[in-house]
Each structure stands twice: as C-alpha cells, then as structure tokens.
C-alpha positions in Angstrom: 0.0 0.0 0.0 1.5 3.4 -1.0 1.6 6.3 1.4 -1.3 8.4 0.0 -3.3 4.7 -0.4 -2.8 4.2 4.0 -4.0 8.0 4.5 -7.4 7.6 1.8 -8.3 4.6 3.9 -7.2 5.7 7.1 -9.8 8.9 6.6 -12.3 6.8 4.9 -12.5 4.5 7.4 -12.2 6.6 10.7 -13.4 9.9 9.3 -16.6 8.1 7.9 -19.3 11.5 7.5 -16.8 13.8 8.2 -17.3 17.2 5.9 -15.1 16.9 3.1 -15.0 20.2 3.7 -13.7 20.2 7.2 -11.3 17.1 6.2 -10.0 19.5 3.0 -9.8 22.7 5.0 -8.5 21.4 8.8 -7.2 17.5 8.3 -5.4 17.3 4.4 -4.4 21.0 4.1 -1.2 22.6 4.2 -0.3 22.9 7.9 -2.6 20.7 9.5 -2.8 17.1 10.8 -4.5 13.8 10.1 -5.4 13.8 13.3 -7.7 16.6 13.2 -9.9 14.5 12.3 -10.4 14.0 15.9 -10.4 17.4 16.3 -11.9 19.8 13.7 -13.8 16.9 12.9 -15.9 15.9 15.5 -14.8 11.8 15.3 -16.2 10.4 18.4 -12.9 8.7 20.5 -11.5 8.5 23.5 -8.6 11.0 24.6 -6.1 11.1 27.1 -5.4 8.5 29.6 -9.1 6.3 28.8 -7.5 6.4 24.9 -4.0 4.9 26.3 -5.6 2.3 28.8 -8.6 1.3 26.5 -5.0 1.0 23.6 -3.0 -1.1 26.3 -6.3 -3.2 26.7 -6.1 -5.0 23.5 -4.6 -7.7 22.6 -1.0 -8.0 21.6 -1.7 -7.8 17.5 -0.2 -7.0 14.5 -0.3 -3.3 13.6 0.5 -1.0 11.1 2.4 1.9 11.6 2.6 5.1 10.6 4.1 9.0 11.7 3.6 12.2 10.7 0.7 13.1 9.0 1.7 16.4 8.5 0.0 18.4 5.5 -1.5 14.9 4.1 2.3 13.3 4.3 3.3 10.5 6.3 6.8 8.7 7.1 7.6 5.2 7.9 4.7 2.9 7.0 5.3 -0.5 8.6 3.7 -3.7 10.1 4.5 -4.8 13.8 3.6 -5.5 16.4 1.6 -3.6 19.2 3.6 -1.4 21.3 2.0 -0.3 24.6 0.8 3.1 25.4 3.7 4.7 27.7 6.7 3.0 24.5 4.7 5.3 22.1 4.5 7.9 24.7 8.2 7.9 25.0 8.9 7.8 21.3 10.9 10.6 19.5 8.6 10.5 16.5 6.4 13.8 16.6 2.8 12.1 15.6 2.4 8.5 15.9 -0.5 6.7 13.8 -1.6 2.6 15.3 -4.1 1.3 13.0 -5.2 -2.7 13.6 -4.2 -4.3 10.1 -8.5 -4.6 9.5 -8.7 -1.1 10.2 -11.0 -2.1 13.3 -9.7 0.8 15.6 -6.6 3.6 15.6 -4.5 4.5 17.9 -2.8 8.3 17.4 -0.2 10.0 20.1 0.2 13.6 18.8 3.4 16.0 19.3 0.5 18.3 21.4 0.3 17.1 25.1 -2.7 18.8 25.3 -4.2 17.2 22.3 -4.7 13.2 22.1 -3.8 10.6 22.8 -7.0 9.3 20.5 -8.2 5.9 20.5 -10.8 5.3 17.6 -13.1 2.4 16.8 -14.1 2.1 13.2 -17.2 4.1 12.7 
C-alpha cells in the first residue's frame, strides 16, 4: 500500500461522515494534521489517559504503523507488532498513527500534550 493509499483509507475509514470540507480545509491541508480528524472533525474517540488504557487493553496484534501526517504526508509505514501506550509515549517521533491491520480501531499519540492521545473504533 503506497503512502497516499494508507491516508485515503485511514480517513475513509475513521473519518466516515466527516465534511469533506472540514477534512480538505483542517485535516489534508497545508499545515494541518491527520489527526484533526479527531479534532476539527468531531470523530467520536477516547482521549487522554481512557485512549491509552482502552489502547493497552487489546490484545497483543499486528499493527500497522505510521508517523507524521503532516499536510497529508506520512513517514515510515510499517507492520508490527503492538507497542504499549507509555513506549509510544516515549517515542521521539512527533505524531504517531496505530491502526489494527482490518482497520478495526486507531491508535494516534500527537506531538501536542494537550491534544490526544485518541483511540478510535471504526465508525
């Protein structure tokens, strides 16, 4: 899958009724981030510490993994395994992207303290 295949189906599937309008303006655009979808967007998740403890709650599965996200970009695309909550915390990466391989739920840790963690379910 290339880059800009992950990010269609990572908004189709989690921002599912989202405005393409907000998702043009506030989540593809030049200077924004995927993960205002969450945001500008309205998704319904869970944020903060419920996002990282319902994250750490499932089971240990392969993942796919992706970070930045920056102006509708994205670096690293892999499969893994599932790190837990406080690893992804720790990382040096600026915006970290966990998706289940079925695109079931996402997982995003922002650069923002104040903004995320976000744990989605697909909609």
């Amino acid at each position: 899958m290339t880059d800009k295949e992950m990010i269609h189906k990572w908004l189709g599937v989690f921002g599912k009724g989202v405005d393409e309008k907000i998702i043009r303006e506030h989540v593809t655009s030049y200077g924004n981030h995927l993960w205002h979808l969450f945001t500008w967007g309205g998704v319904s998740c869970i944020t903060g510490d419920a996002a990282r403890i319902a994250f750490d709650k499932l089971p240990c599965t392969e993942v796919i993994c992706f970070s930045g996200g920056y102006s509708n970009s994205m670096e690293g695309l892999t499969t893994g395994k599932k790190l837990c909550a406080n690893a992804l915390d720790n990382s040096k990466e600026s915006d970290i992207y966990i998706v289940a391989t079925d695109f079931s739920w996402t997982y995003v840790r922002t650069h923002e303290a104040s903004c995320g963690p976000f744990f989605c379910t697909k909609q």
